[in-house]
Biotite code that builds the C-alpha atoms (Angstrom):
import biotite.structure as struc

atoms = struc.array([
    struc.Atom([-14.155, -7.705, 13.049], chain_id="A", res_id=1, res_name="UNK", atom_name="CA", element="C"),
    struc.Atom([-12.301, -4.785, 12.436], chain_id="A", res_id=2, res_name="UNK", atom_name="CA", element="C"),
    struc.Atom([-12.879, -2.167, 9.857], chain_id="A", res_id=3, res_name="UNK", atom_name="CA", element="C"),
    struc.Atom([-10.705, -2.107, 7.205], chain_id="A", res_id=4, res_name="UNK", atom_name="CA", element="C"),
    struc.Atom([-7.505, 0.696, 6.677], chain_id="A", res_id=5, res_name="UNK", atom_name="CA", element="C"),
    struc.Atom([-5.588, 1.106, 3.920], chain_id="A", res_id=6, res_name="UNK", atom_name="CA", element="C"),
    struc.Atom([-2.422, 3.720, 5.442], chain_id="A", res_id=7, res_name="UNK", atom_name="CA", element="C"),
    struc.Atom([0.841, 3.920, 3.213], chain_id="A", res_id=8, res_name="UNK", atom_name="CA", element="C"),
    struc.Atom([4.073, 5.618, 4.716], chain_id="A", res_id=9, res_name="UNK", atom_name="CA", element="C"),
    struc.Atom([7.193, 6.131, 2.851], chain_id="A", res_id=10, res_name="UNK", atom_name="CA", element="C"),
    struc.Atom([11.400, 5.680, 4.172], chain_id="A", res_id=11, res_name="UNK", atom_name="CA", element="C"),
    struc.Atom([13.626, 8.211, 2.004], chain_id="A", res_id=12, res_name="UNK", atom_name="CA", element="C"),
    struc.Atom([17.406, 6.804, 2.217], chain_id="A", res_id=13, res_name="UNK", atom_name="CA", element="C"),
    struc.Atom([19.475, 9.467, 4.417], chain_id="A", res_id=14, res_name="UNK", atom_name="CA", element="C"),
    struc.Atom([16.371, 10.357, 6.713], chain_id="A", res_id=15, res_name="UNK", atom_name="CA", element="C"),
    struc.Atom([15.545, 9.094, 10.476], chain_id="A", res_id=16, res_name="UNK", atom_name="CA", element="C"),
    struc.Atom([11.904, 7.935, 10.538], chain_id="A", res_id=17, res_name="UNK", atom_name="CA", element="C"),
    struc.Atom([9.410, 7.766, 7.849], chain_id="A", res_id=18, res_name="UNK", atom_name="CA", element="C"),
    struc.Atom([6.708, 9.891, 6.978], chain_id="A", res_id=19, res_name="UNK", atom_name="CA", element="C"),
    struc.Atom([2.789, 9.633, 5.861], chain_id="A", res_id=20, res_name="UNK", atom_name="CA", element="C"),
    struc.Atom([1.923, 9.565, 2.799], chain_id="A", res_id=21, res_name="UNK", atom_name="CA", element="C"),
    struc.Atom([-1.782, 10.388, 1.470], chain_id="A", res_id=22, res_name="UNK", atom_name="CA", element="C"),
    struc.Atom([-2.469, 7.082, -0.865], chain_id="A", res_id=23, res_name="UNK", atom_name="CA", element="C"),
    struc.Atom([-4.200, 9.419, -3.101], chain_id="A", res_id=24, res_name="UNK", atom_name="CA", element="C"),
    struc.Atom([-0.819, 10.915, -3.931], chain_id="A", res_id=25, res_name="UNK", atom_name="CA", element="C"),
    struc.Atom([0.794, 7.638, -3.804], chain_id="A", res_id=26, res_name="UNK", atom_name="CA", element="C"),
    struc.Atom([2.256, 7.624, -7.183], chain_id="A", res_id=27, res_name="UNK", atom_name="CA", element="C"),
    struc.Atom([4.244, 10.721, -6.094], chain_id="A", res_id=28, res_name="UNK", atom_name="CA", element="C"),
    struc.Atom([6.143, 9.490, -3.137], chain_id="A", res_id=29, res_name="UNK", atom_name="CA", element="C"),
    struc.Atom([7.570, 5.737, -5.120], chain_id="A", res_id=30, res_name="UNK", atom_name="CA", element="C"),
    struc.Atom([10.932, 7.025, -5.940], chain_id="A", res_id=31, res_name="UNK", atom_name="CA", element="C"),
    struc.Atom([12.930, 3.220, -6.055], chain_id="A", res_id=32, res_name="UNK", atom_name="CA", element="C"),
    struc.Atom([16.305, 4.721, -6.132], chain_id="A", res_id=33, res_name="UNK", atom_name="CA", element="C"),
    struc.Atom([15.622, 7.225, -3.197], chain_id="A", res_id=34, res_name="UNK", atom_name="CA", element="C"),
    struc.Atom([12.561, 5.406, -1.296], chain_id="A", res_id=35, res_name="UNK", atom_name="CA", element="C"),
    struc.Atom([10.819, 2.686, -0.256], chain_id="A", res_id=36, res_name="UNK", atom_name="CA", element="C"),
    struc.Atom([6.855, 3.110, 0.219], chain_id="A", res_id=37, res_name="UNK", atom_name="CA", element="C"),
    struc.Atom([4.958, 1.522, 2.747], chain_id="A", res_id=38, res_name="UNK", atom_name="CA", element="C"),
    struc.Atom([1.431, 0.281, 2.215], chain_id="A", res_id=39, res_name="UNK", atom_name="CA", element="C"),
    struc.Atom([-0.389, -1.822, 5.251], chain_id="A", res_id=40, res_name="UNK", atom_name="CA", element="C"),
    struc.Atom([-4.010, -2.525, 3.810], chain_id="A", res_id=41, res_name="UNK", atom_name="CA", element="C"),
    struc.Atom([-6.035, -5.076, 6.055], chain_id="A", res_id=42, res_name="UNK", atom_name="CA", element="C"),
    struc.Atom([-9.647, -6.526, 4.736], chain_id="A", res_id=43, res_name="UNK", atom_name="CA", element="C"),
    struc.Atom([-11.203, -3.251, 3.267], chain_id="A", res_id=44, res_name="UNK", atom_name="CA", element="C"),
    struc.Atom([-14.651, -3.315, 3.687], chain_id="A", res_id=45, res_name="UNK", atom_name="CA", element="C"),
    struc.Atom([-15.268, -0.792, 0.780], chain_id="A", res_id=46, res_name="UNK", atom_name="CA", element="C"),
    struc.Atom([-12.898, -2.326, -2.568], chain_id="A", res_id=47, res_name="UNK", atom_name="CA", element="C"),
    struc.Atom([-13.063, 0.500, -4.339], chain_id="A", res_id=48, res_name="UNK", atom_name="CA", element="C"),
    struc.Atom([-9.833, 2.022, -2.748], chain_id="A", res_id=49, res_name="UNK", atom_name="CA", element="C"),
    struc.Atom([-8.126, -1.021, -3.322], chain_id="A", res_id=50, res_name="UNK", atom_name="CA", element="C"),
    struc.Atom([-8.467, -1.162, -6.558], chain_id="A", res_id=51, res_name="UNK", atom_name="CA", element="C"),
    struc.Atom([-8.094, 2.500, -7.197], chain_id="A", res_id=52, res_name="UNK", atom_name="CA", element="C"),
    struc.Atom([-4.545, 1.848, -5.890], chain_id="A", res_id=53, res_name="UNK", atom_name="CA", element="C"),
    struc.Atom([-4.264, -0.923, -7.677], chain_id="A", res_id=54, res_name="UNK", atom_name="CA", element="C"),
    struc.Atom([-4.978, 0.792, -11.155], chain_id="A", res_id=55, res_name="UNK", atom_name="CA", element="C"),
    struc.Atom([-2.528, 3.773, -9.544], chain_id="A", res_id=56, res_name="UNK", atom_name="CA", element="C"),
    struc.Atom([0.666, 1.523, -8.911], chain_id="A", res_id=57, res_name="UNK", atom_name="CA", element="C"),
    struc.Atom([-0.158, -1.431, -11.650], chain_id="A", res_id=58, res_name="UNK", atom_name="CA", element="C"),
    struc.Atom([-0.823, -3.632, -8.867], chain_id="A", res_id=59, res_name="UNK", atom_name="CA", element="C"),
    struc.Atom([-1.642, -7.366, -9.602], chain_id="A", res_id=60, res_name="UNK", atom_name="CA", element="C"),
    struc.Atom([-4.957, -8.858, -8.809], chain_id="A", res_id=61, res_name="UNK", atom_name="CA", element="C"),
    struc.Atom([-2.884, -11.499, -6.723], chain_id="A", res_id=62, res_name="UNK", atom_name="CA", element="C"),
    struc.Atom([-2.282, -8.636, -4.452], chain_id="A", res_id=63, res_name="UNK", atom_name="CA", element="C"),
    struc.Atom([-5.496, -7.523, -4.213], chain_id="A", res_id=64, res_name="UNK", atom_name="CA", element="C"),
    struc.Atom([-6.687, -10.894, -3.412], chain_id="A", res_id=65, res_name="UNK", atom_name="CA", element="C"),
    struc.Atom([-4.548, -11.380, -0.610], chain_id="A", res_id=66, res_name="UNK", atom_name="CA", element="C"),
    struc.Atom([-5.587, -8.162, 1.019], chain_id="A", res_id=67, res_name="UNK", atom_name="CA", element="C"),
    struc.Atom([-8.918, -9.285, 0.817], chain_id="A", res_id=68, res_name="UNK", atom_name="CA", element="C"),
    struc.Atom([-8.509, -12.748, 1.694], chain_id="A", res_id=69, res_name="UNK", atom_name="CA", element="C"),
    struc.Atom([-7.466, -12.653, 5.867], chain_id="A", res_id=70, res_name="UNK", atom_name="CA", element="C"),
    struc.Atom([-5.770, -15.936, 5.780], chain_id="A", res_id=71, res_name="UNK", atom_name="CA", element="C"),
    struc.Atom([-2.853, -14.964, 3.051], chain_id="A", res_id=72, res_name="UNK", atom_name="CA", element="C"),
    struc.Atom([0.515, -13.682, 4.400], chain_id="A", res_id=73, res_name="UNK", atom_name="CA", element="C"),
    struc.Atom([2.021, -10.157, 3.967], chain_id="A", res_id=74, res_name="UNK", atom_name="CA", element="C"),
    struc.Atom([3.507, -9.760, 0.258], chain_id="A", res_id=75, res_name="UNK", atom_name="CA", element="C"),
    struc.Atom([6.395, -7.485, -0.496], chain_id="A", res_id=76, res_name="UNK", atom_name="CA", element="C"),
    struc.Atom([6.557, -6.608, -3.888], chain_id="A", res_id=77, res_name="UNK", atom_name="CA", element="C"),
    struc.Atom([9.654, -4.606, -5.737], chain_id="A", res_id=78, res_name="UNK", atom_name="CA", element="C"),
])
């Protein structure tokens, strides 16, 4: 099985591409009227990221359960 990433990148309206974005400066880049942010998260195999991001962007535990649950299907949230 493979190990578990949590990445984020983040698409500012008026740019080509998208750039990186540290998740421990995650609050930072969400900008709703300028940007969208980006987070792929598969199966961590250590939570406590997870849920530091969740407690960072007021994430719901549904969310967190289907990022730890393989069989759920991607969520986009707004």
């Amino acid at each position: 099985m493979p190990r578990g990433v949590i990445r984020a990148w983040r698409y500012v309206v008026g740019r080509d591409g998208r750039e990186q974005v540290d998740t421990a400066d995650i609050r930072e880049a969400v900008d709703p009227k300028k940007a969208v942010v980006w987070i792929d998260a598969t199966s961590p195999e250590d939570e406590k990221p997870l849920h530091a991001l969740k407690a960072e962007l007021g994430l719901g535990a549904t969310v967190v359960d289907a990022i730890l649950n393989p069989r759920e299907r991607t969520k986009l949230m707004r």
